[in-house]
C-alpha positions in Angstrom: 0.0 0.0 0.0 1.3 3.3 -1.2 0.3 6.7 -1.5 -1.0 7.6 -4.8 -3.0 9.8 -6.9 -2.7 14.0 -7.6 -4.8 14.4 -3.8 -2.2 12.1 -2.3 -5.1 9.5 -0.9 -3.8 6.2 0.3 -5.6 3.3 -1.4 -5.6 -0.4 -0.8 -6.8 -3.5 -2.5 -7.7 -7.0 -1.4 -6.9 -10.0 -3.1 -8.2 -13.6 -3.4 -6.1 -16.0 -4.6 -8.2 -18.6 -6.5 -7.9 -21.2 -9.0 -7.8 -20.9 -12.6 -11.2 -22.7 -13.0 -13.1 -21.9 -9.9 -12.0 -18.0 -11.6 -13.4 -18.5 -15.1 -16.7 -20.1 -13.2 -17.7 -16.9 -11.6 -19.0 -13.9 -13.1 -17.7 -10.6 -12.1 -20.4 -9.9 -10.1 -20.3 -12.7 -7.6 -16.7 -11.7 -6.3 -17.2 -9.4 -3.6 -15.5 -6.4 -3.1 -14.2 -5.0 0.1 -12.6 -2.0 1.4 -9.6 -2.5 3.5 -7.8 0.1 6.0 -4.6 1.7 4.6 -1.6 0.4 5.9 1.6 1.7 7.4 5.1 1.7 4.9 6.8 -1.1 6.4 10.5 -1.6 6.0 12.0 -4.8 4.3 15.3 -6.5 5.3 18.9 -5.5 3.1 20.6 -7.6 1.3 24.1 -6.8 1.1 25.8 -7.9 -2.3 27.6 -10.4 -1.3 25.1 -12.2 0.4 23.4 -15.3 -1.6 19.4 -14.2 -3.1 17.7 -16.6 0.0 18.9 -14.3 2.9 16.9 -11.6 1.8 14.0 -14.1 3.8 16.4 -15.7 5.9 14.9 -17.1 9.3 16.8 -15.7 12.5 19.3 -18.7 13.4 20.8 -20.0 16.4 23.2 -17.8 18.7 21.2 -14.4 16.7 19.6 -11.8 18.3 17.8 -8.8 16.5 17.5 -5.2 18.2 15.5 -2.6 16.7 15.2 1.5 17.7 12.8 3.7 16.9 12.5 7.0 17.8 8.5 7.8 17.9 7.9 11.0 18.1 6.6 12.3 21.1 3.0 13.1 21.4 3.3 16.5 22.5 5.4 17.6 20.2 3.2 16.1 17.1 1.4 19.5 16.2 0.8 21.4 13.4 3.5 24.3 14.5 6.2 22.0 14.4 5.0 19.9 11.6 2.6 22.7 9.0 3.1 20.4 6.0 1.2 17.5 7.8 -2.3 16.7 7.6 -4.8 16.2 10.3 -4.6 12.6 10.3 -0.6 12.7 10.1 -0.9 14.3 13.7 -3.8 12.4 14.8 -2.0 10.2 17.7 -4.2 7.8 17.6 -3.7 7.3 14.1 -0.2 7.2 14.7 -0.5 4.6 17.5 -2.1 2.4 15.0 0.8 2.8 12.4 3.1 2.4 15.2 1.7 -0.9 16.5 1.5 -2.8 12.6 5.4 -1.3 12.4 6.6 -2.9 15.4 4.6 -6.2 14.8 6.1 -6.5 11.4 9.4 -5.8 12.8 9.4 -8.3 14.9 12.5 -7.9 17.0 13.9 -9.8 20.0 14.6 -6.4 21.2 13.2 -3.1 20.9 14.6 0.6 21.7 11.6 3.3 21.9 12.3 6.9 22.4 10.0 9.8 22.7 7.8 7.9 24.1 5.1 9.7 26.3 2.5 7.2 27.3 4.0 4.6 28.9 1.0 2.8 30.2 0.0 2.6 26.2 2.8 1.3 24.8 3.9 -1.2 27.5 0.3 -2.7 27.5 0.2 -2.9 23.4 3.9 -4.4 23.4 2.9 -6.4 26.2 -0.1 -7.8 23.5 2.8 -8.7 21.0 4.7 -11.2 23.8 7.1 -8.2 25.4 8.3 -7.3 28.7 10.4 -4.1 29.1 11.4 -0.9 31.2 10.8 2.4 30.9 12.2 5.9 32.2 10.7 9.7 31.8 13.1 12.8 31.4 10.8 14.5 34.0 13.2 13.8 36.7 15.6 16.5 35.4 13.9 18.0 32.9 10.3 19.5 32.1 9.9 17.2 28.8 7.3 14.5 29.4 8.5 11.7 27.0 11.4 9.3 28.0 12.9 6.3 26.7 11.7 2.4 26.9 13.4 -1.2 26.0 11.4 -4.3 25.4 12.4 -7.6 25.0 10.6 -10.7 24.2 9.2 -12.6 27.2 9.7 -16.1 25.4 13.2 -15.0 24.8 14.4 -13.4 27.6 14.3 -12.2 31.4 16.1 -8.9 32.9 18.3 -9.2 35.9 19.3 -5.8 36.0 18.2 -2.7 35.0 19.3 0.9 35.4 18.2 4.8 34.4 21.1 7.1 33.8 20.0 11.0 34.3 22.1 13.5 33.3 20.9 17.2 34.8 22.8 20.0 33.2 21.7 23.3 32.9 22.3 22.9 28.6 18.9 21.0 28.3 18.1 21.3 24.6 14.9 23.3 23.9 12.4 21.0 24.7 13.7 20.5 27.9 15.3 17.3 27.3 18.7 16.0 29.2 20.9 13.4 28.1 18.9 10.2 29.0 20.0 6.1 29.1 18.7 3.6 29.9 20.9 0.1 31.0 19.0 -3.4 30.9 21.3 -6.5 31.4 19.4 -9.3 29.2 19.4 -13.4 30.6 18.4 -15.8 28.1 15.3 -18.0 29.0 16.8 -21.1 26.8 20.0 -22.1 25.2 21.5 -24.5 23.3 25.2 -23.4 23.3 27.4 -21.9 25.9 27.7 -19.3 23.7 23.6 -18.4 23.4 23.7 -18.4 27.1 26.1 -15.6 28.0 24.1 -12.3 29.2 24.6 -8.9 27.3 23.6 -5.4 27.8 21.1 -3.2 26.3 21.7 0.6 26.3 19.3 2.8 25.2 20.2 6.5 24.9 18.5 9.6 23.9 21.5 12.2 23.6 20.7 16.2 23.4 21.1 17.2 19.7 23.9 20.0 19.3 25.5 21.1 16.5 28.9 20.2 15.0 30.5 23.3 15.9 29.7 22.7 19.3 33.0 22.2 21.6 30.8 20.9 24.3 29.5 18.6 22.3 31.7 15.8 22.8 32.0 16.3 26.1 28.4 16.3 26.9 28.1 12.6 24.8 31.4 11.3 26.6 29.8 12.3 29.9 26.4 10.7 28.8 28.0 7.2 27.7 30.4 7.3 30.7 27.8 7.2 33.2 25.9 4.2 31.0 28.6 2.2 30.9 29.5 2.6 34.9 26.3 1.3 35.2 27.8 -1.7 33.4 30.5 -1.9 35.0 30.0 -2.0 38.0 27.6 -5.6 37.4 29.9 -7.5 34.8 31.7 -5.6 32.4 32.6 -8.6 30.4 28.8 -8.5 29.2 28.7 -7.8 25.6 27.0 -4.4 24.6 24.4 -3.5 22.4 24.0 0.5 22.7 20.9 2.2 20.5 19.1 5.1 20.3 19.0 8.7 18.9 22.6 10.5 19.7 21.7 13.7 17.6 25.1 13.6 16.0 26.1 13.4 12.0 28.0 10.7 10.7 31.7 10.5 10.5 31.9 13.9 12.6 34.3 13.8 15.7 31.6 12.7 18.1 30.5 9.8 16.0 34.6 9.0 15.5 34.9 9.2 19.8 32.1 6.6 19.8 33.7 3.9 18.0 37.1 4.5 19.2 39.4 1.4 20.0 39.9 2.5 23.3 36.9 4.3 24.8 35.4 1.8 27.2 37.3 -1.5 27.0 37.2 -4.8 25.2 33.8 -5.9 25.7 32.7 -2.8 25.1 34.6 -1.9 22.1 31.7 -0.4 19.6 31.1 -1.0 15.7 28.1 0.8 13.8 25.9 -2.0 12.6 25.0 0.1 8.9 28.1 1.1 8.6 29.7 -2.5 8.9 27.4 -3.5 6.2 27.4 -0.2 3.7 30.5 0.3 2.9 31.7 2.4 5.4 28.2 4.5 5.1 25.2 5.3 7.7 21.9 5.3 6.6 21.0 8.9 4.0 18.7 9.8 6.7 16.8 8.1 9.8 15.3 12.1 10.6 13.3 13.3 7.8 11.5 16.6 8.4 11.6 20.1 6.9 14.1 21.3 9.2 16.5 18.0 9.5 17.4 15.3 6.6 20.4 13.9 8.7 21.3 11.1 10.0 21.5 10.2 13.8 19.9 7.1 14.7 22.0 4.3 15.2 22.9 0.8 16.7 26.1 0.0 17.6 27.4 -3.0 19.0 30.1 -5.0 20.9 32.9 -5.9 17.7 34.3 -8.8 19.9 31.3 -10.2 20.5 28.6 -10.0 17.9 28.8 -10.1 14.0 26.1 -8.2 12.2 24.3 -10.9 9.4 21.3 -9.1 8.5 20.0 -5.5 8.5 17.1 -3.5 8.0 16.6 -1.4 4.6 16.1 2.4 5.8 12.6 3.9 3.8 13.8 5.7 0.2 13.5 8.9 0.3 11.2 8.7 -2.5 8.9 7.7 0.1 10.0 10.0 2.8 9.4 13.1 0.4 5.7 11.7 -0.7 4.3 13.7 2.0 6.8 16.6 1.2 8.5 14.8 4.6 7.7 12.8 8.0 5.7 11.8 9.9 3.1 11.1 7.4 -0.2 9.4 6.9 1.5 6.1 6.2 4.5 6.6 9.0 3.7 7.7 12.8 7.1 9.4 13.2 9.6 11.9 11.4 12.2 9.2 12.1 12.9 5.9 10.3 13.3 2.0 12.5 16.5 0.5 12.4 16.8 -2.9 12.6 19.7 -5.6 12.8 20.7 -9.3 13.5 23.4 -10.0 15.3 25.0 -13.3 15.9 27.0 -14.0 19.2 30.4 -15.3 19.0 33.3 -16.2 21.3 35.8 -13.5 21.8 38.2 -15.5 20.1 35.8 -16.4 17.1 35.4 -12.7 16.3 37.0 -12.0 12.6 36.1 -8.3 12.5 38.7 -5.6 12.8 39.9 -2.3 12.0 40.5 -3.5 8.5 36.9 -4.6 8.1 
């Protein structure tokens, strides 16, 4: 389902898939037609070039876990002075909870990273009706912005032992009133079948104040921010491996990105690798923000490099899609920011072939 037509309406079809016989034995009129509801754009996985044509559906296989983030846009924020280009329904939240419930189902993730996320009662109970657990935490303890930040993990999957919010007050709140936010889940899984599968890991999920490149402070404020997340670590079992997502509000390539994959920043286990960029040729995503103001990206996952191997990500929306609603959020996405997606297999420290060559 796409949108289509001079108006911009979003259409839909249903079809019945019959036999060849039992079709030429009906007249037209006897097939009934029926409206259906328009449905949400919904990302489809990337095949890299050098993968064979049959992983482009591959099933999730043993020792893989998949992690998705999503910023959501915040209720409160979703209004037509921020957003003039968008149409009533565009802002309509409950239209937009609707999109945002079929685009989590049909991603599908063992994990999932949420920020901007205002009601919390809402979306745990709806991600509680797709089989998750998860935690959640509000910037309103050092800030006036009522959204936060929430991970969910599949209940047939996994339990958490350990879970942990990491505030940041400083008086450099961006101008929504947010501070640098993370939040730190350690991950147990319910079943295994390999010492490998069996090992704990970390989740951190991080909503970082956006500044801009010319900002000094800029790299200060995200080495603070991370610091105080991975202390949180720490201080449990920093041989954990890492999975660290969210929006970080910096450019890619720039020097803050550069500080957050460098060799040396937090130790082995949590020495970090950009999951897109592993797979794109050295390249991040054209855009996971697409509004009038921002085409940028800064959304990413990154992950443990000594402990995880990316095998699979998840194709970012074209921009030809983006753009159909002159930008996001739109009719057919709930948010002016894309879902990322990947699937990452655990290996032994001493299995791990990536390095700074790769």
């Amino acid at each position: 389902f796409f949108p289509c037509g001079s108006m911009g309406q979003t259409v839909g079809c249903e079809l019945e898939c019959v036999t060849r016989q039992a079709r030429d034995s009906r007249k037209s009129s006897d097939r009934p037609i029926s409206l259906v509801e328009p449905r949400c754009y919904t990302p489809t996985f990337m095949q890299p070039a050098t993968w064979p044509t049959k992983c482009a559906s591959r099933r999730k296989g043993l020792n893989e876990i998949s992690v998705a983030s999503f910023d959501i846009l915040a209720d409160d924020e979703c209004v037509a002075s921020h957003f003039p280009y968008c149409s009533a329904q565009a802002l309509n939240n409950e239209s937009r909870l609707k999109l945002l419930r079929e685009q989590l189902r049909a991603l599908n993730s063992d994990v999932v990273c949420l920020q901007e996320v205002c009601d919390f009662a809402t979306v745990t109970q709806m991600m509680s009706s797709m089989g998750y657990d998860g935690v959640c935490q509000s910037h309103q303890k050092v800030s006036d912005a009522s959204d936060g930040v929430a991970t969910f993990w599949k209940t047939a999957e996994f339990t958490c032992s350990y879970h942990a919010a990491v505030l940041l007050p400083d008086p450099g709140c961006d101008e929504l009133g947010r501070a640098d936010i993370a939040l730190v889940a350690a991950l147990v899984p319910v079943r295994s079948v390999s010492k490998i599968d069996d090992e704990p890991f970390w989740v951190c999920n991080v909503h970082l104040r956006y500044h801009t490149p010319s900002d000094p402070k800029g790299i200060d404020r995200t080495r603070a921010a991370l610091h105080c997340a991975f202390q949180a670590m720490d201080g449990r079992d920093e041989t954990w491996p890492v999975m660290l997502a969210g929006v970080f509000n910096v450019f890619p390539l720039g020097p803050v990105y550069q500080w957050i994959v460098g060799q040396d920043n937090f130790g082995e286990c949590f020495r970090l690798m950009s999951a897109y960029q592993f797979y794109q040729s050295g390249q991040e995503p054209a855009f996971t923000c697409y509004n009038h103001l921002l085409k940028n990206t800064v959304d990413y996952i990154f992950f443990s490099s000594s402990r995880f191997q990316p095998v699979q990500i998840l194709q970012t929306m074209p921009e030809s899609v983006a753009a159909a609603s002159t930008a996001l959020p739109s009719e057919m996405h709930p948010s002016d920011h894309v879902p990322l997606k990947v699937v990452l297999r655990r290996v032994a420290a001493s299995d791990s072939t990536l390095s700074d060559s790769d």
